[in-house]
Residue frames as a rotation matrix with the C-alpha (Angstrom) as fourth column:
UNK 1
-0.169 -0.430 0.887 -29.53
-0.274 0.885 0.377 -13.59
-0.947 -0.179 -0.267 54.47
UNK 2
0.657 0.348 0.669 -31.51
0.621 0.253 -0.742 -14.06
-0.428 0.903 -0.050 50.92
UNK 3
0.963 -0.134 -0.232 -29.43
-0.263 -0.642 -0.721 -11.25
-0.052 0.755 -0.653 49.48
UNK 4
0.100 -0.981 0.164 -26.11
-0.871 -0.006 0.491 -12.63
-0.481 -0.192 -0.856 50.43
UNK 5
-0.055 -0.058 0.997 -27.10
0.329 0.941 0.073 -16.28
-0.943 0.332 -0.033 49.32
UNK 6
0.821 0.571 -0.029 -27.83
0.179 -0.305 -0.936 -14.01
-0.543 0.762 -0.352 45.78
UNK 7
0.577 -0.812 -0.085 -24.79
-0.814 -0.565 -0.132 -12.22
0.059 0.145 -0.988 45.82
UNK 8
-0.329 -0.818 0.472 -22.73
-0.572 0.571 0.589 -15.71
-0.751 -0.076 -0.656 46.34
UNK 9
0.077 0.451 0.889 -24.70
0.578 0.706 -0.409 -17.42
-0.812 0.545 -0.207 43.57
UNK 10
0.982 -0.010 -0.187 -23.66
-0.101 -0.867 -0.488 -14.47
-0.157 0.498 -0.853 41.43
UNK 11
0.358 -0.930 0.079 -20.25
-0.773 -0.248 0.584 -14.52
-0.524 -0.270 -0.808 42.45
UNK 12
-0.064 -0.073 0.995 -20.02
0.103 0.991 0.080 -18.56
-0.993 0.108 -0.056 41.54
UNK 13
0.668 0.709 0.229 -21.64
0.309 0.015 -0.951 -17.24
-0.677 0.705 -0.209 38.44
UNK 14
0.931 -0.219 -0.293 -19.09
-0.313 -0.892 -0.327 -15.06
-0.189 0.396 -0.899 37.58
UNK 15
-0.096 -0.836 0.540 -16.47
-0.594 0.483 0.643 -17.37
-0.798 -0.259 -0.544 38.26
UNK 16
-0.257 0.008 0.966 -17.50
0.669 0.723 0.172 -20.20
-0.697 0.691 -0.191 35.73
UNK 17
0.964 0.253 0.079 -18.31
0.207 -0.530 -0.822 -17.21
-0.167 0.809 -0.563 33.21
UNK 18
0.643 -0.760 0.096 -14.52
-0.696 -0.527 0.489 -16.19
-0.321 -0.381 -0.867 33.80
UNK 19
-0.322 -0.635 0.702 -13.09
-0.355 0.769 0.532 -19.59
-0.878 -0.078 -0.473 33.66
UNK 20
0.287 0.008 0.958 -15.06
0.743 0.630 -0.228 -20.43
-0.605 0.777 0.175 30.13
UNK 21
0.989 0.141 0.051 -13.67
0.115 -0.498 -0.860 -17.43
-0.096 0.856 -0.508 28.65
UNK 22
0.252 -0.964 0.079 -10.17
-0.930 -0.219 0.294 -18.28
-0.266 -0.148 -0.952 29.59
UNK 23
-0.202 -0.509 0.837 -10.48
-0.171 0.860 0.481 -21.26
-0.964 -0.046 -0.261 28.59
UNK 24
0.556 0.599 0.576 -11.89
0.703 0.031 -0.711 -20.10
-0.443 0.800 -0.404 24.82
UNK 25
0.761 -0.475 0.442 -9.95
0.100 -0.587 -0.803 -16.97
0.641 0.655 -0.400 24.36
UNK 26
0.407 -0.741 -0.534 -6.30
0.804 0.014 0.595 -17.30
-0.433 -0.671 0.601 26.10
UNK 27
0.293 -0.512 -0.808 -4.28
0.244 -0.777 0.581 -14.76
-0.925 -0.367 -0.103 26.89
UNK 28
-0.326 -0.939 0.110 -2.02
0.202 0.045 0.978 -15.10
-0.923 0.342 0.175 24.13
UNK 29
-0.017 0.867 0.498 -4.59
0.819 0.297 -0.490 -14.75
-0.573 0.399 -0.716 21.38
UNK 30
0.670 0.552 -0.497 -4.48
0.593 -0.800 -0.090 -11.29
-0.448 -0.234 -0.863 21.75
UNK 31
0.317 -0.869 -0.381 -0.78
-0.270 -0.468 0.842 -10.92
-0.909 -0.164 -0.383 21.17
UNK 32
0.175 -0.556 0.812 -0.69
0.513 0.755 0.407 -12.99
-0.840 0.346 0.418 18.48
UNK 33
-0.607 -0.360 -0.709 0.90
-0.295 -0.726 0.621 -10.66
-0.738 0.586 0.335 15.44
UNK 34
0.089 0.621 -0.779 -1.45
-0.741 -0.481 -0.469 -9.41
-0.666 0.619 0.417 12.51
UNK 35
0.194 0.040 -0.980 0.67
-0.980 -0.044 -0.195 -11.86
-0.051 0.998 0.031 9.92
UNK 36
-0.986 -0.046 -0.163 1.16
-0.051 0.998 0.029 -15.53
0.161 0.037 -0.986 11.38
UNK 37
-0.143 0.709 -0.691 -0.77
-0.744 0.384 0.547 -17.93
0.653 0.592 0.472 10.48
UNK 38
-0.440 -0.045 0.897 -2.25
-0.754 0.561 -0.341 -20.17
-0.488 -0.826 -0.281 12.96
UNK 39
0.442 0.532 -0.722 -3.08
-0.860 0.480 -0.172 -22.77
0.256 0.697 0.670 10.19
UNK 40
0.153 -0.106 0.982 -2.88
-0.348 0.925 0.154 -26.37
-0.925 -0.366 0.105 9.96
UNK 41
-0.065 -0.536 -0.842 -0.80
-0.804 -0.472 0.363 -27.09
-0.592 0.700 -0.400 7.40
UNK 42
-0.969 -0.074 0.234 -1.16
0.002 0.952 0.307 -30.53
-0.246 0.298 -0.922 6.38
UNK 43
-0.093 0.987 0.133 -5.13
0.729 0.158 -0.667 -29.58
-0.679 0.035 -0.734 6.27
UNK 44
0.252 0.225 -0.941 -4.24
-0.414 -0.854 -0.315 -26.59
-0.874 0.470 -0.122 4.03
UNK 45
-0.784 -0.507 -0.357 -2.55
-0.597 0.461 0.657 -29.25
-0.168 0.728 -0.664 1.23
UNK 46
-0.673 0.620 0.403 -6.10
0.617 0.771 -0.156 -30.70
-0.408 0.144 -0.902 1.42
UNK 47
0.392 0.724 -0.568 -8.07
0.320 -0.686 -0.653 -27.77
-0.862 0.075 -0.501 1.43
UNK 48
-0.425 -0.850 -0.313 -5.55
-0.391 -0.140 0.910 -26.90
-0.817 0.509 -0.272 -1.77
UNK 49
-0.963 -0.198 -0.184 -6.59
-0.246 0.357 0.901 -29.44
-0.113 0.913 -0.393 -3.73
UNK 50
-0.199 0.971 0.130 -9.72
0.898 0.233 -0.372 -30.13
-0.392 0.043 -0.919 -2.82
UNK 51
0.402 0.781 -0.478 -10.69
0.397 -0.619 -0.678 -26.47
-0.825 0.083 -0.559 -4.15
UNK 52
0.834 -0.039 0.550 -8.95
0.551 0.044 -0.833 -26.53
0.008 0.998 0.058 -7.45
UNK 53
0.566 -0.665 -0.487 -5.82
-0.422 -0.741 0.522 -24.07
-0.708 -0.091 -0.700 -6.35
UNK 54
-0.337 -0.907 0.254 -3.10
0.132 0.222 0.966 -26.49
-0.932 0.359 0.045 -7.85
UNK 55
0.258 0.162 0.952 -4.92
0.942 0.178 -0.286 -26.80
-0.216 0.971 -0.106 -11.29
UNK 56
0.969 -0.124 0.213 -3.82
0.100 -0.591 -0.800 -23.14
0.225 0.797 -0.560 -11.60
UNK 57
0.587 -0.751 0.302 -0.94
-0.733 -0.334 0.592 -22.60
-0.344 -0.569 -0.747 -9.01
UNK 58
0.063 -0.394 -0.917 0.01
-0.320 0.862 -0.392 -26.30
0.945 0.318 -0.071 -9.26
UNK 59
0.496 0.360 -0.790 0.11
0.455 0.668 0.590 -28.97
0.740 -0.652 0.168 -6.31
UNK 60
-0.120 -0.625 -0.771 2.69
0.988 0.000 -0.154 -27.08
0.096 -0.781 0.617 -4.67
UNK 61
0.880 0.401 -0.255 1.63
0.326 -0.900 -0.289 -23.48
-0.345 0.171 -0.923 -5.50
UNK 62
0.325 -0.919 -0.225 4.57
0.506 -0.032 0.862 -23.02
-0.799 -0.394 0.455 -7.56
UNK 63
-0.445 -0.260 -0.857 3.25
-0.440 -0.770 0.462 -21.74
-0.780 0.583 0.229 -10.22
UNK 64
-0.579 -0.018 0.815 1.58
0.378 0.880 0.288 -22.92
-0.722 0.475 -0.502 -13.62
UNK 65
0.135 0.552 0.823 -1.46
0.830 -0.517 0.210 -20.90
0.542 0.654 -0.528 -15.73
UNK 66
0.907 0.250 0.338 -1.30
0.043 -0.855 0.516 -18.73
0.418 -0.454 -0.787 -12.46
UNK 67
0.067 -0.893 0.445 1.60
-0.537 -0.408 -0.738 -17.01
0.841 -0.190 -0.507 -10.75
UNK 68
-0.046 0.087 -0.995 3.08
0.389 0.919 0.062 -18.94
0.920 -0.384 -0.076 -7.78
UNK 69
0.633 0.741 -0.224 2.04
0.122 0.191 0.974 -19.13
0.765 -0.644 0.031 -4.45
UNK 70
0.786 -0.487 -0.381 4.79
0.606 0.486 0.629 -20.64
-0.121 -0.726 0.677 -2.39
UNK 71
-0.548 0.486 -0.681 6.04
0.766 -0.034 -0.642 -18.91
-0.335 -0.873 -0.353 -0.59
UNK 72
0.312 0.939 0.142 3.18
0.950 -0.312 -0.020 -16.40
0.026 0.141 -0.990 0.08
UNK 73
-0.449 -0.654 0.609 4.10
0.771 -0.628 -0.106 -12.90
0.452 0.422 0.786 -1.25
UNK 74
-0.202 0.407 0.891 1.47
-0.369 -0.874 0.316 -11.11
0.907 -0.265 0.326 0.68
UNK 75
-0.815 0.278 0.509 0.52
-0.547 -0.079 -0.833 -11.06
-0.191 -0.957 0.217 4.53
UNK 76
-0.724 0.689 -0.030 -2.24
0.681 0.708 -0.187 -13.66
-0.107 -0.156 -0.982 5.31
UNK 77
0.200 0.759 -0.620 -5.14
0.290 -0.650 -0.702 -10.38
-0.936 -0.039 -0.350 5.57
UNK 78
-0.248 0.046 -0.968 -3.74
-0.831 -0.524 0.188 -9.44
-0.498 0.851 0.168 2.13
UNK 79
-0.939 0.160 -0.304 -4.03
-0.153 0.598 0.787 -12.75
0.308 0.785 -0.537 0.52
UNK 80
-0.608 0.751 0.258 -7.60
0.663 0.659 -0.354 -13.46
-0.436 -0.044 -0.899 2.02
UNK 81
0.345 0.726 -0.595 -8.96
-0.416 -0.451 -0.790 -10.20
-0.842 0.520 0.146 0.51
UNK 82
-0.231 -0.161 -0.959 -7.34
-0.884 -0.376 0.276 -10.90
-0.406 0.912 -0.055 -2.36
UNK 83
-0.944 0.327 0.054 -9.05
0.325 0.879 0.348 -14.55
0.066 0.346 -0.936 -2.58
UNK 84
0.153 0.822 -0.549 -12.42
0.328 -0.566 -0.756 -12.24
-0.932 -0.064 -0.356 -1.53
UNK 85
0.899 0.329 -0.289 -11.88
-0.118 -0.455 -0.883 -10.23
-0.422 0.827 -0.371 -4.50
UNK 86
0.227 -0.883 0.411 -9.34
0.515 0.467 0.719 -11.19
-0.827 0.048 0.561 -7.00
UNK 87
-0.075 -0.201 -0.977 -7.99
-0.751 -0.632 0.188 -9.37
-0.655 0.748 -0.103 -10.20
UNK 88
-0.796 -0.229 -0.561 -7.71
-0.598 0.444 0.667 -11.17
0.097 0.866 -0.490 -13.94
UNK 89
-0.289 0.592 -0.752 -9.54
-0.459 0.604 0.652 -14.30
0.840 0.534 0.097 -14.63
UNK 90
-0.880 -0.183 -0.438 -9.49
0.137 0.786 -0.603 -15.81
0.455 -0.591 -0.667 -11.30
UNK 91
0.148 0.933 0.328 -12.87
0.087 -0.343 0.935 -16.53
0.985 -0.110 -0.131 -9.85
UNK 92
-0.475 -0.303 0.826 -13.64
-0.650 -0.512 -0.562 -14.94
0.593 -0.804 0.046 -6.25
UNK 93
-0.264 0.342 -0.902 -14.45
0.794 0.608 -0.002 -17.45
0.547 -0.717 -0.432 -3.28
UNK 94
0.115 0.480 0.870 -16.63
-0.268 -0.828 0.493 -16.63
0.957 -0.290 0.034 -0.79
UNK 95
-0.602 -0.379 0.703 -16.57
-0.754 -0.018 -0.656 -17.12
0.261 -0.925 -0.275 2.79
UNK 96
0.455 0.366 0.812 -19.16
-0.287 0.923 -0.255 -19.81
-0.843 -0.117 0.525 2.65
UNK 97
0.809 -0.233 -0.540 -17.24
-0.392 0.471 -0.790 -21.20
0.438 0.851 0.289 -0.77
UNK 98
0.155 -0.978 -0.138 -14.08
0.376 0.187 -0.907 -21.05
0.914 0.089 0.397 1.18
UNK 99
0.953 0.210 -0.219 -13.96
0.298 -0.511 0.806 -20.16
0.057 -0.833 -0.550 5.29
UNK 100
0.022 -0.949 0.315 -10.83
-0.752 -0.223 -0.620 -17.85
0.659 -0.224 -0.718 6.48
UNK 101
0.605 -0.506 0.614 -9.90
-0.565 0.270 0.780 -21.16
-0.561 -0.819 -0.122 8.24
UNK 102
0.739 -0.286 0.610 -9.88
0.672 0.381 -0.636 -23.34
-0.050 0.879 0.474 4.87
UNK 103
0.904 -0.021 0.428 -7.66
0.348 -0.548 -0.761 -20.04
0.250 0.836 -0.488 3.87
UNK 104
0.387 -0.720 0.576 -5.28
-0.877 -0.094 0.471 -19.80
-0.285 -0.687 -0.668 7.30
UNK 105
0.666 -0.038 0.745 -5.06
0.057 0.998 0.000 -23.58
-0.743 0.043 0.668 6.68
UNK 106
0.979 0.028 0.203 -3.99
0.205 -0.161 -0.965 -22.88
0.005 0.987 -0.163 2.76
UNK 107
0.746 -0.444 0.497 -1.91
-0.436 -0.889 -0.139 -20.07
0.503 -0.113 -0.857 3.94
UNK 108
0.107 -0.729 0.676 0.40
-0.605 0.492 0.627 -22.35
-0.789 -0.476 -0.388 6.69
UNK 109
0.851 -0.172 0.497 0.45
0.444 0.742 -0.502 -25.12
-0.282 0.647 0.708 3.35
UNK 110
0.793 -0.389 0.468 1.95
0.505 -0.007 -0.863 -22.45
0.339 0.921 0.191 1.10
UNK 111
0.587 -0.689 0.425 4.33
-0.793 -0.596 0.128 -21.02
0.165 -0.412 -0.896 3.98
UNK 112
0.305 -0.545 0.781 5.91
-0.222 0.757 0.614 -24.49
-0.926 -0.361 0.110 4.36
UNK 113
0.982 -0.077 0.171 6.71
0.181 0.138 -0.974 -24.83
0.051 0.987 0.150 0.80
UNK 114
0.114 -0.984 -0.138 9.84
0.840 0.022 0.542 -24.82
-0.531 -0.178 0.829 -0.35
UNK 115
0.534 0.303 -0.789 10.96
0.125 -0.952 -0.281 -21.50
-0.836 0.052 -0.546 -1.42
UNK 116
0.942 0.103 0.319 11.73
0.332 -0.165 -0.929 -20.21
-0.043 0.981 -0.189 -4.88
UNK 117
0.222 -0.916 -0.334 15.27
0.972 0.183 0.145 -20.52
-0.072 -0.357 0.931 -5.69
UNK 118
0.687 0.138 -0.713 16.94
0.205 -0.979 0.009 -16.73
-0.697 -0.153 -0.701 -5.05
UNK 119
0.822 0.194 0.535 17.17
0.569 -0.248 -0.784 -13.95
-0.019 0.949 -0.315 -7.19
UNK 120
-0.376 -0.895 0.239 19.66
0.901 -0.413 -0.132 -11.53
0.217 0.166 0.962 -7.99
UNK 121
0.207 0.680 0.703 16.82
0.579 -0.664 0.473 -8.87
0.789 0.309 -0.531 -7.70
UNK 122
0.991 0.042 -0.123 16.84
0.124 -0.595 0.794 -7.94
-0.040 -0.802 -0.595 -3.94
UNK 123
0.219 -0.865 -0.452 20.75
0.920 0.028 0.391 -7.16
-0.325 -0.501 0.802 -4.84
UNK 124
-0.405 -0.030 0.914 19.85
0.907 -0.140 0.397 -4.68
0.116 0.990 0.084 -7.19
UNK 125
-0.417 0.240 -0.877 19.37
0.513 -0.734 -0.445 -1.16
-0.750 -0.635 0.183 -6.51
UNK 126
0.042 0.614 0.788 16.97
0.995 0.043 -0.086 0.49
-0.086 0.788 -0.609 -8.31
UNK 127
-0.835 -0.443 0.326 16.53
0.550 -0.679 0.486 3.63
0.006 0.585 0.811 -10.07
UNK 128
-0.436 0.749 -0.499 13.06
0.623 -0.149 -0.768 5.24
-0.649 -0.646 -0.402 -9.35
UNK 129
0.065 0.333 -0.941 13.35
-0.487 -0.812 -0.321 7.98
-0.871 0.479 0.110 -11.91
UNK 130
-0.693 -0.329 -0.641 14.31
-0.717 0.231 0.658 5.74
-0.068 0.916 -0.396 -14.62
UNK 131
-0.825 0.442 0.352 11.61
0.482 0.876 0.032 2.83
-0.294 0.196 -0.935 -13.67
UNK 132
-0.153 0.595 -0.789 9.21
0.081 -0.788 -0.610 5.91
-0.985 -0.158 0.073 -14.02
UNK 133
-0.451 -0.351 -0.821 10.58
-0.803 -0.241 0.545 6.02
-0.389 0.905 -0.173 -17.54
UNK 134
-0.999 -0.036 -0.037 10.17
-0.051 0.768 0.638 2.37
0.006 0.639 -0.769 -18.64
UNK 135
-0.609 0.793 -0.012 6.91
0.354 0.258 -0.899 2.29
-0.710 -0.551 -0.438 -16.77
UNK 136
0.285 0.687 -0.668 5.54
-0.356 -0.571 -0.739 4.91
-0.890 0.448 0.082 -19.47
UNK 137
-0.636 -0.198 -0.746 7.83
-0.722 0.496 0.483 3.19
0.274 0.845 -0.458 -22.65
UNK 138
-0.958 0.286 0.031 6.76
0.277 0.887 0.370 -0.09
0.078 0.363 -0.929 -22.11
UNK 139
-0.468 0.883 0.034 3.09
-0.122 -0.103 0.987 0.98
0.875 0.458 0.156 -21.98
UNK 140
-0.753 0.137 -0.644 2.31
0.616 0.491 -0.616 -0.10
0.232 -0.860 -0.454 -17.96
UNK 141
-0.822 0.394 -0.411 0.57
-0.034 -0.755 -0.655 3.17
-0.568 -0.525 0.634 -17.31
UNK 142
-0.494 0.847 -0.198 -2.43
-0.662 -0.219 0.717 2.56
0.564 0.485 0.668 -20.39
UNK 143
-0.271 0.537 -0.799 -3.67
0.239 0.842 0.484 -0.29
0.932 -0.059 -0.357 -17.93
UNK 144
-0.236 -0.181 -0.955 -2.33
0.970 0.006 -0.241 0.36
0.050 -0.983 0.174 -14.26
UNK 145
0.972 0.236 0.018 -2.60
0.232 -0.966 0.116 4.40
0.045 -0.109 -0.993 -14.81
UNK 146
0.534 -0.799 0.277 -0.10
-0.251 -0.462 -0.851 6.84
0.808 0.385 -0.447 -14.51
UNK 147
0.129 -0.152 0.980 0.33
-0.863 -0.503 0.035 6.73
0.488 -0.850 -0.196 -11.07
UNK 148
-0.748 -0.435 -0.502 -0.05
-0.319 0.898 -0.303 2.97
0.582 -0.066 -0.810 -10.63
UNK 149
-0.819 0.492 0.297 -3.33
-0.340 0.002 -0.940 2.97
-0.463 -0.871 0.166 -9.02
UNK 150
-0.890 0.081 0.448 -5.16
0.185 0.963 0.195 0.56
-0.416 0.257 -0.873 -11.34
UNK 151
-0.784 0.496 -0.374 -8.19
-0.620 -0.590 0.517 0.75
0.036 0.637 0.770 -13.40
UNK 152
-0.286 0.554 0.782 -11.51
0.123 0.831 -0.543 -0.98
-0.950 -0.059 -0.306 -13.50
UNK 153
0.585 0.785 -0.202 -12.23
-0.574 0.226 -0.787 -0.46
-0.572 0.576 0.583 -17.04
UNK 154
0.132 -0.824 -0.550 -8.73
-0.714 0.306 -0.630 -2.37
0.688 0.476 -0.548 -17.93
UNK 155
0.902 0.256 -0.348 -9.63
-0.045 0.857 0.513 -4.92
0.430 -0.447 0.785 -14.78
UNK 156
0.114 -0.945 -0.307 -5.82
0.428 0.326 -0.843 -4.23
0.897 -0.035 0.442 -13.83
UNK 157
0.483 0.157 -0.861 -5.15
0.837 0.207 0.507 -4.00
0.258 -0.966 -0.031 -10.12
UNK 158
0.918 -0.375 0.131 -3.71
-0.385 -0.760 0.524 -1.07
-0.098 -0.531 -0.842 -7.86
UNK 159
0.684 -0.537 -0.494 -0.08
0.678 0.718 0.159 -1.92
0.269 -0.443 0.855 -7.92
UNK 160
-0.489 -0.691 0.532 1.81
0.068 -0.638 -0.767 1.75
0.870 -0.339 0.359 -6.45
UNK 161
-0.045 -0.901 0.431 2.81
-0.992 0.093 0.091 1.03
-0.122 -0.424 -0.898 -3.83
UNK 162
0.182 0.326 -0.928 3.16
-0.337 0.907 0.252 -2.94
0.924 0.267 0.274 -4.63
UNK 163
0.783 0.338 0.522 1.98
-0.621 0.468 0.629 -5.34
-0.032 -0.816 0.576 -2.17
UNK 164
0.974 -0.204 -0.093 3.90
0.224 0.920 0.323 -8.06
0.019 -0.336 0.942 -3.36
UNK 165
0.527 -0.802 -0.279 7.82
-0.155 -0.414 0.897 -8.20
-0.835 -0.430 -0.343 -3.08
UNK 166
-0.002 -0.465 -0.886 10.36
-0.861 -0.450 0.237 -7.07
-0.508 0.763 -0.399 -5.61
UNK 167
-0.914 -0.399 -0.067 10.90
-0.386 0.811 0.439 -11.33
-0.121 0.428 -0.896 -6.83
UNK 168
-0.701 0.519 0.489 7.49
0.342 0.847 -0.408 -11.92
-0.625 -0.119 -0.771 -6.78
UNK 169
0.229 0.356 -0.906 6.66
-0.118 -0.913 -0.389 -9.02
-0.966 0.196 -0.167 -8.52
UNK 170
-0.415 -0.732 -0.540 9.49
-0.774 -0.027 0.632 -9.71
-0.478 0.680 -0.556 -11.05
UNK 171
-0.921 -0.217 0.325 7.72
-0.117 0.947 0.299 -13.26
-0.373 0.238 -0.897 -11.61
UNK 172
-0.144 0.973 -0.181 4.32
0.366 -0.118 -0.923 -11.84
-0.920 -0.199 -0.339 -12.56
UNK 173
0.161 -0.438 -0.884 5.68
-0.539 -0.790 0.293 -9.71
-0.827 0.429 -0.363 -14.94
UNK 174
-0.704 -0.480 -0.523 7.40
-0.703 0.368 0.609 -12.76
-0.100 0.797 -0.596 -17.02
UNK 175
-0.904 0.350 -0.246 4.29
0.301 0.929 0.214 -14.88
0.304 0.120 -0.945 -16.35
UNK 176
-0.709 0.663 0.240 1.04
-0.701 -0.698 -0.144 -12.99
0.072 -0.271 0.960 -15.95
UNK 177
-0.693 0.649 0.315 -2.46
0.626 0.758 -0.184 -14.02
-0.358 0.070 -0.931 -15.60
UNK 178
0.411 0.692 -0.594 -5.56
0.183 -0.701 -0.689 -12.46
-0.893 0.174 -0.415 -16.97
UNK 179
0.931 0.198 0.308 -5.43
0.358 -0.318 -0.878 -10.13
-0.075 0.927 -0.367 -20.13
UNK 180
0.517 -0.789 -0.331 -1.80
-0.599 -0.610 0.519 -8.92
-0.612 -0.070 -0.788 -18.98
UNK 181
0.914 -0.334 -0.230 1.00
0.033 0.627 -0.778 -10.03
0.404 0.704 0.584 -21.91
UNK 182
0.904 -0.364 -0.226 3.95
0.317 0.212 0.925 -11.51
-0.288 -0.907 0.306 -20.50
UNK 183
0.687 -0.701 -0.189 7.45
-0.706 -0.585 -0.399 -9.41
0.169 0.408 -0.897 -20.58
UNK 184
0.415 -0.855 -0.310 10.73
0.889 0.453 -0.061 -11.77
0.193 -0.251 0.949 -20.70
UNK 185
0.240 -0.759 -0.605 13.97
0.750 -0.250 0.612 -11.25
-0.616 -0.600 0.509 -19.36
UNK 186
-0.192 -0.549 0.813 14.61
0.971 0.016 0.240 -9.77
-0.145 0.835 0.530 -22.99
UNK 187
0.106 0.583 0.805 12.11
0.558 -0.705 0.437 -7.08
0.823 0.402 -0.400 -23.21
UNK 188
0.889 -0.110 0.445 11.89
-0.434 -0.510 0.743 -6.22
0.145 -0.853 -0.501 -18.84
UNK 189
0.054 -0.884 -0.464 15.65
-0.154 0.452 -0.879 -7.15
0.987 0.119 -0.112 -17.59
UNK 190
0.394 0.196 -0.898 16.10
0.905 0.090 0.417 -7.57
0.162 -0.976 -0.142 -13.77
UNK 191
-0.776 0.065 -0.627 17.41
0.048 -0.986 -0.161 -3.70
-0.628 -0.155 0.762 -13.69
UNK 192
-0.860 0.350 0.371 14.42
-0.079 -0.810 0.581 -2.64
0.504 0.470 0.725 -15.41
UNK 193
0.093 0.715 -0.693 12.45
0.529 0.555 0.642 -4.61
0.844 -0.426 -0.326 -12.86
UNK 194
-0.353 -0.622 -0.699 14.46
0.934 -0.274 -0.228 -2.92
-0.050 -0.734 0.678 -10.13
UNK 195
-0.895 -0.345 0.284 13.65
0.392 -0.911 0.129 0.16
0.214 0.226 0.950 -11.49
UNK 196
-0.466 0.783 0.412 10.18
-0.182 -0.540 0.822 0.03
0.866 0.308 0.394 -11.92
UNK 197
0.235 0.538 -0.810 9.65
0.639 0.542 0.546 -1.41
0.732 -0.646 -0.216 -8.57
UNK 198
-0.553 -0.774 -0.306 11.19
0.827 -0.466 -0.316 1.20
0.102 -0.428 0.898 -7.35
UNK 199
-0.834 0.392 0.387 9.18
0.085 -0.603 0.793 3.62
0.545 0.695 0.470 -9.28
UNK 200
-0.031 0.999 0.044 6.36
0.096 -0.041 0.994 2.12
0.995 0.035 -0.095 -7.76
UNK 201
0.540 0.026 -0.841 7.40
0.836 -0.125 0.534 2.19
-0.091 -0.992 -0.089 -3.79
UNK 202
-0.902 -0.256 -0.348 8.22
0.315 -0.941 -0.125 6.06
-0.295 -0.222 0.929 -4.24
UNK 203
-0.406 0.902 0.145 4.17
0.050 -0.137 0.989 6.14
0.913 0.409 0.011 -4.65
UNK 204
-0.812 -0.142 0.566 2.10
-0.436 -0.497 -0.750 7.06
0.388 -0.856 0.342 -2.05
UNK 205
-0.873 0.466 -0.141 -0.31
0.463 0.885 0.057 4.96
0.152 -0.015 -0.988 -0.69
UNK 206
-0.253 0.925 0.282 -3.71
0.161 -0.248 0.955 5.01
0.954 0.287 -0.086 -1.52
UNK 207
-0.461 0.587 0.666 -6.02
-0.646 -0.736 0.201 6.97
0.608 -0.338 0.719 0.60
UNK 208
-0.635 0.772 0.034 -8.10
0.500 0.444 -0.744 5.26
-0.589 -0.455 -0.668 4.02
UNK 209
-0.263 0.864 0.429 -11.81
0.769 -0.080 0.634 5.37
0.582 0.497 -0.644 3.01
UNK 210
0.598 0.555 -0.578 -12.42
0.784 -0.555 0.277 7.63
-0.168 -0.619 -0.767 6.16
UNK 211
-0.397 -0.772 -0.497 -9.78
0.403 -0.633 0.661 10.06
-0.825 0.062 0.562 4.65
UNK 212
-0.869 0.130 0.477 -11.89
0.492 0.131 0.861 10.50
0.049 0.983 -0.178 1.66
UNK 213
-0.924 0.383 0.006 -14.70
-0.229 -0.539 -0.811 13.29
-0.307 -0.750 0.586 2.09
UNK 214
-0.328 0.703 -0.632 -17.21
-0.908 -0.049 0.417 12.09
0.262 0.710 0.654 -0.62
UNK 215
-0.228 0.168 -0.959 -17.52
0.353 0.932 0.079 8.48
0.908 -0.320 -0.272 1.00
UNK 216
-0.685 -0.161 -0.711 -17.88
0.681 0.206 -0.703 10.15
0.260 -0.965 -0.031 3.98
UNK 217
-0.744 0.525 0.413 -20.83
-0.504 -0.847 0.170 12.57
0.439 -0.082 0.895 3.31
C-alpha cells in the first residue's frame, strides 16, 4: 500500500514536471529554422541606440562611418559572432556588454528596415577567372591573401567564400571601414564586382576545426 501511494506521488510528480516543460519549451521551438529571428523589434530600435550602433551605422543602420546594416547581410548566428568578434576598428561586445537577446532584438530592428534600393549587381553574371585577375591587379590578395582567407597581421577578415551577398559586398568595397581604402564605381565597376565575387564563391570553404589534425592532437 506505501509503495503504491509512492509510485502515485511520483507519477503526479512527473506530471507537473511534464506540464512545466511544455509550458517553457513548446513544441515549436525546436522547429524553429537556424536564421529567424524571434526578436522584438521595436526593443531592437532601443537596444540600437542605446548602444551606440547608429553613431556608426546610423539610426536606421543604413550606413554612415560603418557599412550598412539594414537589411542584415548575414544570418542572425553570423552577425552575432561577428558582433563577438569583429574585424577593422569596430570594438567587440560581449555577452554581458550586449546579451544575444539585446542582439535577436537588434537583428528583427534591422530586418524591418527598409531595404536598400536594388542593384543591377544580382543581374550580372560574373566571370570567376577574370575576378581572379582583378583580385591580384587591384592589390586585394596583399591583405585578404591569395586565396581570400584573410590575415591577422593585415587585421583583414576571411572573405573566400563571402558571407555577405554580392550588393552588400559591392557596398563595402565603395565604403569600407577600418584600414581598408575605398574603391569607387571608377576604379571597381559593378562587372568587376561581379567578377571578383565570383572569384571568391569558386573558393572553398574554410576547414571545420575537427577537420584540422593539429587542433585536434
Amino acid at each position: 500500500m506505501q509503495r503504491n501511494q509512492y509510485v502515485g506521488v511520483g507519477l503526479k510528480s512527473a506530471a507537473l514536471l511534464f506540464c512545466f516543460l511544455g509550458a517553457h519549451f513548446p513544441a515549436h521551438a525546436q522547429s524553429r529554422p537556424q536564421n529567424a529571428s524571434a526578436g522584438n523589434a521595436q526593443k531592437g530600435k532601443d537596444a540600437f541606440a542605446t548602444h551606440m550602433c547608429a553613431t556608426c551605422h546610423g539610426p536606421e543602420g543604413q550606413g554612415a562611418v560603418g557599412p550598412a546594416l539594414a537589411p542584415p547581410p548575414r544570418a542572425l548566428p553570423d552577425f552575432t559572432r561577428y558582433v563577438r568578434q569583429p574585424a577593422g576598428k569596430m570594438p567587440p561586445f560581449t555577452p554581458q556588454a550586449v546579451s544575444d537577446t539585446d542582439l535577436a532584438d537588434i537583428y528583427a530592428f534591422l530586418q524591418s528596415a527598409n531595404p536598400a534600393p536594388p542593384s543591377n549587381l544580382s543581374s550580372l553574371t560574373g566571370n570567376a577567372q577574370n575576378g581572379g585577375r582583378i583580385y591580384v591587379a587591384d592589390g586585394c590578395y596583399q591583405c585578404h591573401g591569395r586565396v581570400g582567407q584573410g590575415s591577422q597581421s593585415t587585421a583583414a577578415p576571411r572573405i573566400g567564400p563571402p558571407a555577405l551577398t554580392i550588393d552588400a559586398f559591392a557596398r563595402y568595397i565603395h565604403a569600407p571601414t577600418g584600414n581598408m581604402p575605398p574603391y569607387t564605381n571608377k576604379v571597381v565597376s559593378d562587372q568587376d564586382v561581379a567578377d571578383i565575387y565570383a572569384f571568391l564563391k569558386s573558393l572553398p570553404p574554410a576547414p571545420a576545426a575537427k577537420d584540422i589534425p593539429l587542433l585536434n592532437q
